[in-house]
TIDO-615754 format. One record per residue: x negated, y, z of N, C-alpha, C, O in turn; residue in one letter. Coordinates in pm, whole numbers, padded with zeros to 5 digits, always signed. Each point is the difference from the previous one (the first is absolute). Layout:
XYZXYZXYZXYZA
...
% end
This chain:
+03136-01197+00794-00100+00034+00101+00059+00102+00096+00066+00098-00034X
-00101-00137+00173+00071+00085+00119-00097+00157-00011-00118+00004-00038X
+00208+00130+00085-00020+00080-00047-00172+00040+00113-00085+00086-00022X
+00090-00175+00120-00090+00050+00072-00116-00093-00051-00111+00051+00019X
+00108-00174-00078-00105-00063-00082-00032+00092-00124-00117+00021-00033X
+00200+00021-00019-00033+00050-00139-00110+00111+00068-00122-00002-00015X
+00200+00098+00093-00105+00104+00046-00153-00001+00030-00105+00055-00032X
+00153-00145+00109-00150-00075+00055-00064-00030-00116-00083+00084-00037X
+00099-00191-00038-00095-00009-00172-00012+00089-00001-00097+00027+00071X
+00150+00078-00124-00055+00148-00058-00086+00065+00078-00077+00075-00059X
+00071-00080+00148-00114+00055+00078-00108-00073-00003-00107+00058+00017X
+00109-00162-00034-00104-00127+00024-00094+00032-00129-00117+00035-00009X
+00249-00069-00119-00084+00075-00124-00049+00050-00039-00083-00031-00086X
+00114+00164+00139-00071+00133+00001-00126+00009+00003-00073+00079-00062X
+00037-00191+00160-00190-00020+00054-00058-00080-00108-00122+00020-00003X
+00158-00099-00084-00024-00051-00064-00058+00045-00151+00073+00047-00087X
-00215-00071+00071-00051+00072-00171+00116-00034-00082+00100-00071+00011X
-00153+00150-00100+00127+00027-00077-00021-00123-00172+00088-00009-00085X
-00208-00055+00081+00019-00059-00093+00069-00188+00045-00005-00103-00066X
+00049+00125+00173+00022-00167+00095+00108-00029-00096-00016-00102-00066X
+00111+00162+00047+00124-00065-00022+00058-00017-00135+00072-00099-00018X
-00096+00199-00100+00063+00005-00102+00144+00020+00001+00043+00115+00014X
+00055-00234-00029+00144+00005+00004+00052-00002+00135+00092+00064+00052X
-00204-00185+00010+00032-00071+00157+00056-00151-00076+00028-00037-00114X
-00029-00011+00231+00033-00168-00032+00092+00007-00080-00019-00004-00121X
+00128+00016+00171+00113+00028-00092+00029+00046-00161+00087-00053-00071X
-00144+00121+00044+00017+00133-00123-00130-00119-00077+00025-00062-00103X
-00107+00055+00149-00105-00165-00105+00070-00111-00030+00007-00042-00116X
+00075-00039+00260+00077-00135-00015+00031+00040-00139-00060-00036-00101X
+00208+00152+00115+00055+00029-00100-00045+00008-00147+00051-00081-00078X
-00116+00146+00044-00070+00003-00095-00053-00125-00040+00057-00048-00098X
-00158-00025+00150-00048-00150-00066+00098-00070-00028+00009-00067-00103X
+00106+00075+00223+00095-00128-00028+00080+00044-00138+00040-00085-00078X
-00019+00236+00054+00110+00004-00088-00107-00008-00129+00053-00062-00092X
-00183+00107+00061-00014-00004-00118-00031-00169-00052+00074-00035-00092X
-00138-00034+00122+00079-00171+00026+00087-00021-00034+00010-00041-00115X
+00076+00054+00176+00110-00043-00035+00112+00061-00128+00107-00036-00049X
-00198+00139+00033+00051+00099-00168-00071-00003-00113+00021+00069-00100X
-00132-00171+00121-00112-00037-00139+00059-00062-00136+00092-00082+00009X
-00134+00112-00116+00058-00027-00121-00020-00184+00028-00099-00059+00043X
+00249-00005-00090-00017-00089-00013-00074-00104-00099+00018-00121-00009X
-00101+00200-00056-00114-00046-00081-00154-00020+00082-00106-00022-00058X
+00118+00032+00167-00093-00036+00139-00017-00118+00008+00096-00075-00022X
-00211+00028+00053-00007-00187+00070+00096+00018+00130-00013+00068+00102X
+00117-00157-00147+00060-00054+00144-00053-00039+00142+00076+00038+00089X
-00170-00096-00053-00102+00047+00112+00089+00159+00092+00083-00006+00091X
-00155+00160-00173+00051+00082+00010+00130+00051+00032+00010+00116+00039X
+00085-00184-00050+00121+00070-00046+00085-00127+00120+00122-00011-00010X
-00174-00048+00080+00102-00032+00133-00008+00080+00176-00086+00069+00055X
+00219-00121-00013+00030+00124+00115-00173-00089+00134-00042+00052+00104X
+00000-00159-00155-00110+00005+00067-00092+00128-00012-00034+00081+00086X
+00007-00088-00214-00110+00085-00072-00002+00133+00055-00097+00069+00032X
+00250-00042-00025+00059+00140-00004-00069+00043+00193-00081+00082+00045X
+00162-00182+00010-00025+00014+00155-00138+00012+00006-00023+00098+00072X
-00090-00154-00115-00120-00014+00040-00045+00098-00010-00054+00059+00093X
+00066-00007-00238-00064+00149-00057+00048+00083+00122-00085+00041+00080X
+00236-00012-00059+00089+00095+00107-00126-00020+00103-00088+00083+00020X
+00097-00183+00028-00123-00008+00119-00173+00026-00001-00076+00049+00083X
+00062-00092-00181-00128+00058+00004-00024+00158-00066-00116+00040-00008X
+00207+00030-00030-00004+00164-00058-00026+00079+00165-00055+00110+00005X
+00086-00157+00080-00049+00134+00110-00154-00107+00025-00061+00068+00083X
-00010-00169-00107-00121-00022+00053-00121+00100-00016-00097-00023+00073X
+00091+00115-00144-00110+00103-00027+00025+00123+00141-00078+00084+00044X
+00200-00114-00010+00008+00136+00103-00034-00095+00134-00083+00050+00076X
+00137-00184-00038-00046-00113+00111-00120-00015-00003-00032-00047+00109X
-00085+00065-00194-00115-00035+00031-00083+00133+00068-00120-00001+00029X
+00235+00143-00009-00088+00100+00005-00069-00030+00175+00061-00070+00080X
-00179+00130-00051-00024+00007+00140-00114-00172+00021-00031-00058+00104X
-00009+00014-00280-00068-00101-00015-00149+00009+00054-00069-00099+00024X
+00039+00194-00012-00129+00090-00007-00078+00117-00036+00059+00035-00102X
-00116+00016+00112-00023+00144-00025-00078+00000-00158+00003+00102-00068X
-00057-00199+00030+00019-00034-00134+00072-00038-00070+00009+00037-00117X
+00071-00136+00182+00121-00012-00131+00088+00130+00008+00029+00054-00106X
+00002-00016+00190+00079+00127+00000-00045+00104-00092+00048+00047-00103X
-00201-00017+00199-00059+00140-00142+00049-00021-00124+00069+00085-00058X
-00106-00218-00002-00033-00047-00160+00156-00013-00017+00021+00034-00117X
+00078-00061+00167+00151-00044-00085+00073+00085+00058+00099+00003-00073X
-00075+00093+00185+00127+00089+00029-00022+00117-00168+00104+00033-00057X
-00181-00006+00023+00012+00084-00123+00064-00083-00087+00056+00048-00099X
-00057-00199+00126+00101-00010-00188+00121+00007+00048+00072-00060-00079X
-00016+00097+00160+00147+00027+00013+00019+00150-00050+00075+00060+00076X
-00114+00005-00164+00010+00146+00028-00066+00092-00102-00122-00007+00016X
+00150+00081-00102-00120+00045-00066+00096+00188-00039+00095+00021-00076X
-00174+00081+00164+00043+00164+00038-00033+00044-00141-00108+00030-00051X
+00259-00037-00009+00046+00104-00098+00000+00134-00008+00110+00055+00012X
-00217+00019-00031+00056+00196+00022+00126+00025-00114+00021-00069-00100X
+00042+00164+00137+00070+00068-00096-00031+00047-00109+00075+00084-00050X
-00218-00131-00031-00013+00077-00115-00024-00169-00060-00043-00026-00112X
+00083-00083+00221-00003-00113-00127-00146-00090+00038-00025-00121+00003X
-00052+00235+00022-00137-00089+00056-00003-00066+00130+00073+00020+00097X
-00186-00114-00113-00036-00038+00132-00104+00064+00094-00118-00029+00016X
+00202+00137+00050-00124+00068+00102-00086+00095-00090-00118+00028+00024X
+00180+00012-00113-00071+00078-00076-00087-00031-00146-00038+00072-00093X
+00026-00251+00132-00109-00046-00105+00086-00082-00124+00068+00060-00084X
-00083-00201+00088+00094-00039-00146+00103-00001-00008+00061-00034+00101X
+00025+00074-00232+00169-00001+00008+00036-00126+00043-00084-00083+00033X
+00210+00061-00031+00064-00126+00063+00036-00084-00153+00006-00114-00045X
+00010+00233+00010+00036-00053-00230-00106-00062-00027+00001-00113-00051X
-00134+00193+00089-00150-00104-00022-00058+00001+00026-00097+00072-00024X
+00121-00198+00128-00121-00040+00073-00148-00049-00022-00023-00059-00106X
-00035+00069+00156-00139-00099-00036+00063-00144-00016+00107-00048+00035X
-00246-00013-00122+00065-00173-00025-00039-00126+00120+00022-00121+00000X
-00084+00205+00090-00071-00066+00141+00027+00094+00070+00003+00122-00021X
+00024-00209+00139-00015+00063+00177-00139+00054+00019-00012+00110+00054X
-00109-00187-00098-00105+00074+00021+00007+00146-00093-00035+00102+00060X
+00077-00090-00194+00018+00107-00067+00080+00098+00060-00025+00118+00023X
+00108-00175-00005+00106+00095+00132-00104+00062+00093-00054+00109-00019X
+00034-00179+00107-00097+00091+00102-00089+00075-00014-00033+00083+00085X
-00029-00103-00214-00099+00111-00011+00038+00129-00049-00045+00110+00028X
+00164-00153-00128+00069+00114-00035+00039+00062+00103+00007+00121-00022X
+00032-00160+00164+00049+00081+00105-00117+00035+00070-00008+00103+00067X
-00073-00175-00077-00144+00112+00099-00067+00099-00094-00098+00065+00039X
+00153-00052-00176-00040+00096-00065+00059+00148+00021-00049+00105-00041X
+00233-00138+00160+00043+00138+00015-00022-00047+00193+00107+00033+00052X
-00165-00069+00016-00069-00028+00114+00120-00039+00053+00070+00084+00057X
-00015-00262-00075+00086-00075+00043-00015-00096-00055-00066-00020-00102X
+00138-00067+00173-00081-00198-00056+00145-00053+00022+00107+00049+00034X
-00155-00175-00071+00136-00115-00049+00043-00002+00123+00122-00010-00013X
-00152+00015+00157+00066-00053+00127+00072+00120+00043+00104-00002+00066X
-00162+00105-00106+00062+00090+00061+00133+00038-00100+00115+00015+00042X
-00158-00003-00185+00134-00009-00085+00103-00104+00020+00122+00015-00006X
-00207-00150+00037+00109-00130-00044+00003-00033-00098+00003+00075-00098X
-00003-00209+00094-00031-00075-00190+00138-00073+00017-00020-00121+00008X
+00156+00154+00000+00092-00060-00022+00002-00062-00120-00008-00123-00008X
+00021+00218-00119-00026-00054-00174-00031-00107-00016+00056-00096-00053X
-00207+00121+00127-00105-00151-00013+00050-00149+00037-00012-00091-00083X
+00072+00068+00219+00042-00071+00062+00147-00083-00116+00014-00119-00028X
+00039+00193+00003+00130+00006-00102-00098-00065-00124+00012-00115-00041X
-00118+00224-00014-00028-00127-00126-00115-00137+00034-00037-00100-00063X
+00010+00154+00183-00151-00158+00042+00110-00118-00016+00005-00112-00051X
+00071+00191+00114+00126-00175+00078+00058-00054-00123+00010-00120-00022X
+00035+00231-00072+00048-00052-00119-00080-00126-00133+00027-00095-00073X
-00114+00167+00108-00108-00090-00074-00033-00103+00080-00060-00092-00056X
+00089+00077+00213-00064-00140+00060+00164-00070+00022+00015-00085+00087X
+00072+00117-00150+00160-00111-00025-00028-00013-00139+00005-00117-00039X
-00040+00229-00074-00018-00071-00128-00097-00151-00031+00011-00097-00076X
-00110+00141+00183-00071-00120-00058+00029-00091+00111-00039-00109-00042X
+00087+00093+00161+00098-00122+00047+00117-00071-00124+00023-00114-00038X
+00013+00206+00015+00088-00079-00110-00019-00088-00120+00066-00083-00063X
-00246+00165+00059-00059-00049-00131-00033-00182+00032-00012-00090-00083X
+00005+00083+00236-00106-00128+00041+00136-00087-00003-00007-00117-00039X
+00127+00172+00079+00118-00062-00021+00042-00042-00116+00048-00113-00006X
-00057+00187-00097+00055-00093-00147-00135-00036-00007+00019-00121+00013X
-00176+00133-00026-00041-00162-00043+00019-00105+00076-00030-00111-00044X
+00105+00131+00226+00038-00128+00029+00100-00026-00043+00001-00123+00008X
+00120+00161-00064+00084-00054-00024-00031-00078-00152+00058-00107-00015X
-00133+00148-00081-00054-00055-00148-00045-00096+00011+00021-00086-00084X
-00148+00049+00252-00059-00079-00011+00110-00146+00053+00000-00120-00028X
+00067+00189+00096+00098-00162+00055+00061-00036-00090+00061-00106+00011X
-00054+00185-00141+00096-00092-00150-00165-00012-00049-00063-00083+00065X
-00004+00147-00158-00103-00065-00007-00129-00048+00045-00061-00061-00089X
+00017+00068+00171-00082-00096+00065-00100-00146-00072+00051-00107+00035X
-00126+00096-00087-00009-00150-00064-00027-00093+00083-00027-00110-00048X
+00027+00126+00190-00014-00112+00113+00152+00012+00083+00064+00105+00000X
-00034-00189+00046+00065+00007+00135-00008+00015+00077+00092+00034+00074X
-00242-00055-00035-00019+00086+00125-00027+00158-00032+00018+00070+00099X
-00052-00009-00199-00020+00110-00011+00132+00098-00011+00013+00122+00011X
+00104-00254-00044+00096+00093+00011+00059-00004+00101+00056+00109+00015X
-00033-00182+00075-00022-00006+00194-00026+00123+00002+00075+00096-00014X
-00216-00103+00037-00068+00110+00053+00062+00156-00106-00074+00089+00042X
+00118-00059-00093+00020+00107-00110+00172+00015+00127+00027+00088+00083X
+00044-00199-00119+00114+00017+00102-00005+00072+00211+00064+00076+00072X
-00187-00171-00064+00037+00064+00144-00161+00154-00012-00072+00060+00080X
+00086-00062-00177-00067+00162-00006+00136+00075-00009+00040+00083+00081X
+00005-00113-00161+00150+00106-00027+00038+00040+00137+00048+00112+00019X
-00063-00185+00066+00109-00024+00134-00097+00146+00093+00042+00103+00053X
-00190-00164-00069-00068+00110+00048+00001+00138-00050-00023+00099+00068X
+00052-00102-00198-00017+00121-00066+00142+00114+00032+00009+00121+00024X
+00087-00235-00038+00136+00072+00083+00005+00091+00111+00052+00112+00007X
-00129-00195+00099-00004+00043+00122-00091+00137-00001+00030+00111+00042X
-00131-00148-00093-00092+00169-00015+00049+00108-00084-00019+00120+00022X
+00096-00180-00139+00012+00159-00079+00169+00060+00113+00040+00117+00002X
+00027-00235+00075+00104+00066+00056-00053+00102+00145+00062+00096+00046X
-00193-00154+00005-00034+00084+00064-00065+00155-00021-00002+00094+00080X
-00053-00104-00225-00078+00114-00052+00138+00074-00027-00015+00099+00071X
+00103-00090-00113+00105+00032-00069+00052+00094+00140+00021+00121-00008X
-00006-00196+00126+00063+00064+00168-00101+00100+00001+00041+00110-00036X
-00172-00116+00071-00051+00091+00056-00018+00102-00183+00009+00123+00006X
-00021-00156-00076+00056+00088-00078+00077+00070-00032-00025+00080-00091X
+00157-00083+00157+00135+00047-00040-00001+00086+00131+00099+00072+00016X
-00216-00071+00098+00014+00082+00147-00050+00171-00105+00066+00103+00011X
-00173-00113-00088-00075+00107-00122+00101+00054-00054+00054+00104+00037X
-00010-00193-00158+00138+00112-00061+00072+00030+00083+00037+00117-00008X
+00013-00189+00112+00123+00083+00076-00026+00124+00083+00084+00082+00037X
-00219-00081-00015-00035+00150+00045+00015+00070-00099+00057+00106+00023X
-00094-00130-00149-00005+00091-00136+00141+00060+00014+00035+00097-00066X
+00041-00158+00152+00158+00078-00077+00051+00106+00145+00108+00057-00010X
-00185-00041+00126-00034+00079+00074-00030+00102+00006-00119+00005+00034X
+00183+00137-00054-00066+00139-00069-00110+00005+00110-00117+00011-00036X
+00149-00017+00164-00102+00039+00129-00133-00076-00067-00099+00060+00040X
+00075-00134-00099-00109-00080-00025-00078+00069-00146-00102-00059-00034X
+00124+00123-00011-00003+00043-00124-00022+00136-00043-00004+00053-00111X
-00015+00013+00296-00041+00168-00015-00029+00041+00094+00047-00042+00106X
-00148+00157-00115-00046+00075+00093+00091+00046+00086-00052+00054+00098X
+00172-00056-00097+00133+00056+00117+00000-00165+00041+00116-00038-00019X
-00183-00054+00059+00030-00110+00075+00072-00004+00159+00074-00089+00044X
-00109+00185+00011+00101-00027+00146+00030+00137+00069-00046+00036+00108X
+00131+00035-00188+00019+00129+00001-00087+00100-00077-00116-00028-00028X
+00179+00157-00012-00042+00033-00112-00166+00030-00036-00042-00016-00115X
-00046+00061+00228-00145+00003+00063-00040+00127-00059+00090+00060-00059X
-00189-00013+00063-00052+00131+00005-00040+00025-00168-00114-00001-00047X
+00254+00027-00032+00014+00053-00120+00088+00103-00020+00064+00041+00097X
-00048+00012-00211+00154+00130-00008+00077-00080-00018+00012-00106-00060X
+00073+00209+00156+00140-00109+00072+00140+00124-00018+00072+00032+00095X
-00057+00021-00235+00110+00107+00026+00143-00076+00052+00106+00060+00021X
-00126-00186-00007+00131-00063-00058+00064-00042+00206+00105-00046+00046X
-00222+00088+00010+00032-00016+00141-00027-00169+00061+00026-00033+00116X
-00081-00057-00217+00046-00147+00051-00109+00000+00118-00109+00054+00019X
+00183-00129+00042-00054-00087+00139-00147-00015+00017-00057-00009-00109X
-00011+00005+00201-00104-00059+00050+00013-00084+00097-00075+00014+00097X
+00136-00079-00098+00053-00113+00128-00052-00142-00087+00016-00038-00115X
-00061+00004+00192-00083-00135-00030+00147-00084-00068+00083-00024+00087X
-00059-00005-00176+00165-00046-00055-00082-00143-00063+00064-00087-00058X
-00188+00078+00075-00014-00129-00112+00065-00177+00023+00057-00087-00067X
-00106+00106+00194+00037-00155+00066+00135-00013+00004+00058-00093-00056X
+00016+00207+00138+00135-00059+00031+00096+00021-00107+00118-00037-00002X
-00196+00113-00104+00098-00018-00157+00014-00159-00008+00095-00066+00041X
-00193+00025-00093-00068-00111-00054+00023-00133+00065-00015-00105-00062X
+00057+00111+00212-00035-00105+00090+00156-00005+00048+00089-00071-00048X
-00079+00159+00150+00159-00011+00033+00119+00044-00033+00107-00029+00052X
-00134+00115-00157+00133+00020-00114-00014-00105-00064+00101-00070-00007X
-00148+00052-00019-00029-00136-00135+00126-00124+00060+00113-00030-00038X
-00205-00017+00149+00070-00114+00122+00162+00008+00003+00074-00098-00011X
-00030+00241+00028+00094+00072+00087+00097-00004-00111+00112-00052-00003X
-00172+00111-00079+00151+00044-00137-00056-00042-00141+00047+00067-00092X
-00145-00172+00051-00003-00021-00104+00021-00172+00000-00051-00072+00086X
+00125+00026-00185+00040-00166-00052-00067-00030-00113-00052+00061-00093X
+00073-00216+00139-00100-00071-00130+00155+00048-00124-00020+00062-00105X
+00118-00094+00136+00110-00017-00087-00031+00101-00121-00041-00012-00116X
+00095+00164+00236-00051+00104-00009-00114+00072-00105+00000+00109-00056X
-00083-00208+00055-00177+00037-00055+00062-00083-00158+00002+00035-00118X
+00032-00126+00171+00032-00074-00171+00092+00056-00115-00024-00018-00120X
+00150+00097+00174+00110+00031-00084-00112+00158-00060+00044+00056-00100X
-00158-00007+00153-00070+00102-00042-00123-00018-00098-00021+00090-00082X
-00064-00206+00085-00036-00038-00092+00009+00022-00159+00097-00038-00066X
-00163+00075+00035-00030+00021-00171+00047-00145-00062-00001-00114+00047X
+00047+00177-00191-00008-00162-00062-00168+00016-00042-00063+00105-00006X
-00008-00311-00033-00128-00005-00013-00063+00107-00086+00081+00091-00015X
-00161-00073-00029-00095+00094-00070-00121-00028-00042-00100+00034+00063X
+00095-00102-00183-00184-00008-00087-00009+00091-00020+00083+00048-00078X
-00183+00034+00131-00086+00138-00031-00078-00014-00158-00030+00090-00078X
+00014-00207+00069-00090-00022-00121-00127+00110+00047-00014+00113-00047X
-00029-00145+00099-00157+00061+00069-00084+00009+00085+00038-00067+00096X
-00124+00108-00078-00129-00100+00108+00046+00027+00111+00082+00092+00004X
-00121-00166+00129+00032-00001+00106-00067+00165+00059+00039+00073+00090X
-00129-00064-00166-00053+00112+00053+00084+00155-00003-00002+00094+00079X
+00076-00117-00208+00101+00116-00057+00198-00026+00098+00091+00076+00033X
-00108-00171-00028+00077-00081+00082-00006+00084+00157+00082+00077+00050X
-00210-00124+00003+00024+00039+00145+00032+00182+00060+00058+00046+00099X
-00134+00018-00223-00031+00110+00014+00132+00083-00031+00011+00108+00059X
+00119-00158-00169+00087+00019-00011+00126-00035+00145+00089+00055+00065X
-00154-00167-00077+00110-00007+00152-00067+00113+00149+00074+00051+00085X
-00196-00040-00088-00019+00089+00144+00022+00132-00031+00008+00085+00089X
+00005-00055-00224+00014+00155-00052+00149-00003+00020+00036+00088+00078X
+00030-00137-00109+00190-00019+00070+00012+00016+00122+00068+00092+00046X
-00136-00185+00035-00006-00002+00126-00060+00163+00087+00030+00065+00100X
-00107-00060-00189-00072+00135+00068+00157+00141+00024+00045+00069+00091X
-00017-00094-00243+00092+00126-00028+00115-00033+00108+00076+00096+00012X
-00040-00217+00077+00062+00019+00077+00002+00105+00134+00098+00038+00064X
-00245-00004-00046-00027+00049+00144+00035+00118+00010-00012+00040+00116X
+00066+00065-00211+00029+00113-00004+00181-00068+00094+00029+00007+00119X
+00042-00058-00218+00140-00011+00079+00014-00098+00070+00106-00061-00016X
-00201+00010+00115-00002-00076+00108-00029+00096+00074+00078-00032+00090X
-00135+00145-00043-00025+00123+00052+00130+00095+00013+00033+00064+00100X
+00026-00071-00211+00136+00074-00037+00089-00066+00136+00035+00069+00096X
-00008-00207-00108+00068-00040+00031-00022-00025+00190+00079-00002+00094X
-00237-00013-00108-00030+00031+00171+00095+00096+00037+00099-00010+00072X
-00150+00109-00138+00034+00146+00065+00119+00042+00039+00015+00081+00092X
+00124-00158-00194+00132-00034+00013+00036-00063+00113+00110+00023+00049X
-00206-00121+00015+00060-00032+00088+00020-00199-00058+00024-00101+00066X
-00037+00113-00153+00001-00134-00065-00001-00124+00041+00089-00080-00030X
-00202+00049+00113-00083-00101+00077-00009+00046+00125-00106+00009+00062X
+00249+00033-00006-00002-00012+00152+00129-00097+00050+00025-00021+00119X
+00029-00019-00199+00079-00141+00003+00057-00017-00129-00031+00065-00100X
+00131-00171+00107+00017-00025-00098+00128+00027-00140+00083-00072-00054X
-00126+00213+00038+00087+00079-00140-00085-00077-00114-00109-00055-00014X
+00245+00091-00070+00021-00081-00143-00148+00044-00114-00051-00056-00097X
+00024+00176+00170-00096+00059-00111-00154-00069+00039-00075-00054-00083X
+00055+00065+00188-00139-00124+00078-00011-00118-00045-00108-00050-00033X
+00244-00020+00024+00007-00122-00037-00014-00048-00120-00034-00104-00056X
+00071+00209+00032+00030-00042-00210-00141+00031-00026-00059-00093-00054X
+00002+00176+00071-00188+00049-00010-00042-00116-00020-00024-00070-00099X
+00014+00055+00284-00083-00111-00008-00004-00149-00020-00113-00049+00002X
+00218-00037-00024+00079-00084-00094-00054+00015-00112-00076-00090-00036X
+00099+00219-00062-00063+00046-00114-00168-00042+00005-00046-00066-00093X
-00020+00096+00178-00106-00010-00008-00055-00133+00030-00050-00065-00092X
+00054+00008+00238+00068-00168-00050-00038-00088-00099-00101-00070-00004X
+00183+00080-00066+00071-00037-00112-00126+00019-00117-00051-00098-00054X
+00015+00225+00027-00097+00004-00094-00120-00111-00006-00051-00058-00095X
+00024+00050+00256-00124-00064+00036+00039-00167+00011-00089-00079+00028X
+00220+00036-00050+00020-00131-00035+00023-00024-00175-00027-00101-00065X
+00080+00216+00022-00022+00001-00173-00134-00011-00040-00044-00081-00082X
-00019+00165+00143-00119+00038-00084-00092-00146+00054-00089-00033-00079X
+00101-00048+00195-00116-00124-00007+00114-00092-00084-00064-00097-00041X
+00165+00087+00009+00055-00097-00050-00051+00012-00135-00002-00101-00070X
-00036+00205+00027-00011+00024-00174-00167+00003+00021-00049-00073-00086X
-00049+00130+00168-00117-00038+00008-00024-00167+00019-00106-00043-00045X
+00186-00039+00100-00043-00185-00011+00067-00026-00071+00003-00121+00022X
+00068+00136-00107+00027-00014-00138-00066+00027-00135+00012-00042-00115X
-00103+00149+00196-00097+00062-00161-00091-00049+00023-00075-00021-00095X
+00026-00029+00255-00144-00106+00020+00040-00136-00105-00055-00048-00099X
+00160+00020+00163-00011-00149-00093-00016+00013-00139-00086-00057-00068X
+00171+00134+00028-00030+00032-00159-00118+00035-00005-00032-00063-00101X
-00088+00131+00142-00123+00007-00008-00103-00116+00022-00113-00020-00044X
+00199-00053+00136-00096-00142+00020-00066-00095-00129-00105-00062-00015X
+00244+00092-00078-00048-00115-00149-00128+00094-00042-00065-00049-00092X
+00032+00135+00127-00158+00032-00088-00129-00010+00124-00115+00044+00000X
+00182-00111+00087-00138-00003+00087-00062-00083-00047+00031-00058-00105X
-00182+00026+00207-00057-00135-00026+00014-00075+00149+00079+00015+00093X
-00208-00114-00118+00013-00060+00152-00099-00064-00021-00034-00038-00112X
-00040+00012+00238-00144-00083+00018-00116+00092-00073+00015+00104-00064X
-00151-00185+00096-00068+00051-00091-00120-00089-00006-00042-00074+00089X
-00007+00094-00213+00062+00061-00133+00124+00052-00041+00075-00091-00034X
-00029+00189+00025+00160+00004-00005+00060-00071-00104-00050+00006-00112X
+00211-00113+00147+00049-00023-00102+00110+00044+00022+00061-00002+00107X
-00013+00068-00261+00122+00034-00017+00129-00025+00032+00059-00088-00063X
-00004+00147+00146+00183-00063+00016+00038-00032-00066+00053-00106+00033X
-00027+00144-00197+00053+00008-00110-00031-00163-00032+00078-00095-00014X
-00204+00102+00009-00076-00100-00082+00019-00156+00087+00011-00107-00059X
-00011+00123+00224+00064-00123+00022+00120-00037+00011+00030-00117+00024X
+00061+00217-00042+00133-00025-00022+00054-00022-00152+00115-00009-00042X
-00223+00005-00015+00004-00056-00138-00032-00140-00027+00034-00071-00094X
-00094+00050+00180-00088-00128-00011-00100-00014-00093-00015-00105-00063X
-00075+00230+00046-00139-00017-00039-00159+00049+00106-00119+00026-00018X
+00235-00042+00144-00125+00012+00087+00033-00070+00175+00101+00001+00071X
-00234-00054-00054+00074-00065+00155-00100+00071+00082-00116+00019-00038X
+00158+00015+00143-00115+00075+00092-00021-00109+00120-00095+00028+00073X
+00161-00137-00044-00019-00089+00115-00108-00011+00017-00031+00060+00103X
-00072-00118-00161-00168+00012+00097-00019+00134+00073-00040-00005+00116X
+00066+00137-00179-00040+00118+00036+00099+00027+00141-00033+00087+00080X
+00118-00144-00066+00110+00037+00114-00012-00113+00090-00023+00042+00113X
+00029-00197-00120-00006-00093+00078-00120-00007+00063-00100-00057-00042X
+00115+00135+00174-00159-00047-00002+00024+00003+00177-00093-00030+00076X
% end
């Protein structure tokens, strides 16, 4: 990028709220495409081609493209990009980030109990486990189509069981994109604390910045000096947490959080005013987390999928992939 374009973005940015962007196009592609393409090969194949990979890459910045939809969709969704960490661990004063309420509505009341609400905190968490649970049970509708096209007791029912699969593909790969736009903010310290775009009106012995730093961290460093290559050789190997998504998310934004102290450090150095080794490696580092951490979150959906149900009456995943239960009336319809 020419040095008088780059400038120009940054100024442009500047005007821009601060929950629009997350990574920026770039710093999302990255992330969807690489955790895709790094899924345990114990995944339905579906998943695990450079289609799959590209699509996700493309649809991970759609949550920041739809911003400017309306003054309702905006109100109601710029908060799940985001949820203001104080330094003592809480949110805004009210529930820890270790434990949360088990609802967004529980969330909020807990925050108008210290006179602050979910929009103004941000329900990032939420967004991270809603989405998780709406790819677990995509997956779930996926293995009874795949059970039903081997068992089936009609032919046409197993037709129809087959070009469900085809549909079911297409939706859990889209839930999965605009899902993977959620965690990859999670791995964003700016997203994850009350110092979101310079340090703001807290004790500040440490001297850091008040310069609006959020966008052009995030947006045109990202662009400028960070690689997909780059993002991959940083990557974690996979990781079963062996534990709920809920203990899961809260562990990864509590990492993420503890970054914002030496992302501040490193402002102040001088870090992120082009491109030195110590900026790069950061944020690469950080990156990177947010393509580990959805690669091992759609990995622990699917493994969660065998205990869903589907339809209703609900029948068991388990149970039609056993072949003691068919749900086709309840689904063909």
């Amino acid at each position: 990028m020419a040095l008088r374009t780059r400038l120009s973005l940054i100024a442009s940015l500047a005007l821009v709220p601060v929950a629009a962007f997350g990574w920026g196009q770039d710093g999302h592609r990255i992330i969807g495409q690489l955790a895709v393409q790094t899924l345990p090969t114990d995944l339905p194949g579906f998943l695990r081609t450079q289609d799959a990979a590209a699509l996700v890459g493309y649809l991970s910045p759609e949550p920041d493209r739809i911003r400017g939809a309306g003054d309702e969709q905006d109100a109601e969704h710029d908060p799940a990009h985001f949820v203001d960490v104080s330094d003592d661990l809480t949110i805004l004063g009210g529930p820890l980030l270790k434990a949360l309420p088990p609802t967004r509505e529980a969330y909020d009341s807990a925050l108008r109990a210290v006179h602050a609400n979910q929009y103004e905190a941000g329900y990032l968490p939420y967004s991270i486990i809603s989405d998780f649970e709406l790819v677990a049970k995509d997956f779930a509708y996926w293995r009874v189509d795949v059970a039903g096209e081997k068992l089936g007791k009609r032919a046409a029912e197993r037709a129809w069981y087959a070009e469900d699969r085809v549909r079911r593909e297409a939706i859990a790969l889209h839930d999965i994109g605009e899902w993977s736009h959620f965690v990859g903010d999670g791995s964003m310290p700016l997203h994850a604390s009350v110092h979101y775009n310079g340090w703001g009106d807290y004790p500040n012995p440490e001297g850091f910045t008040q310069e609006h730093v959020h966008v052009p961290w995030e947006n045109v460093y990202v662009h400028d000096h960070v690689t997909q290559a780059a993002v991959q050789v940083d990557m974690a190997p996979y990781r079963d947490c062996a534990c709920t998504i809920e203990v899961r998310t809260a562990d990864y934004l509590l990492a993420t959080q503890a970054q914002v102290v030496p992302f501040y450090t490193l402002e102040k150095a001088g870090a992120f005013k082009g491109p030195t080794p110590e900026g790069i490696a950061f944020t690469t580092k950080a990156v990177a987390r947010g393509a580990s951490e959805l690669r091992d979150m759609i990995a622990a959906a699917w493994r969660a999928s065998e205990n869903q149900t589907v339809a209703y009456p609900p029948v068991k995943v388990t149970d039609v992939e056993a072949g003691k239960a068919d749900p086709y009336e309840l689904l063909a319809y």
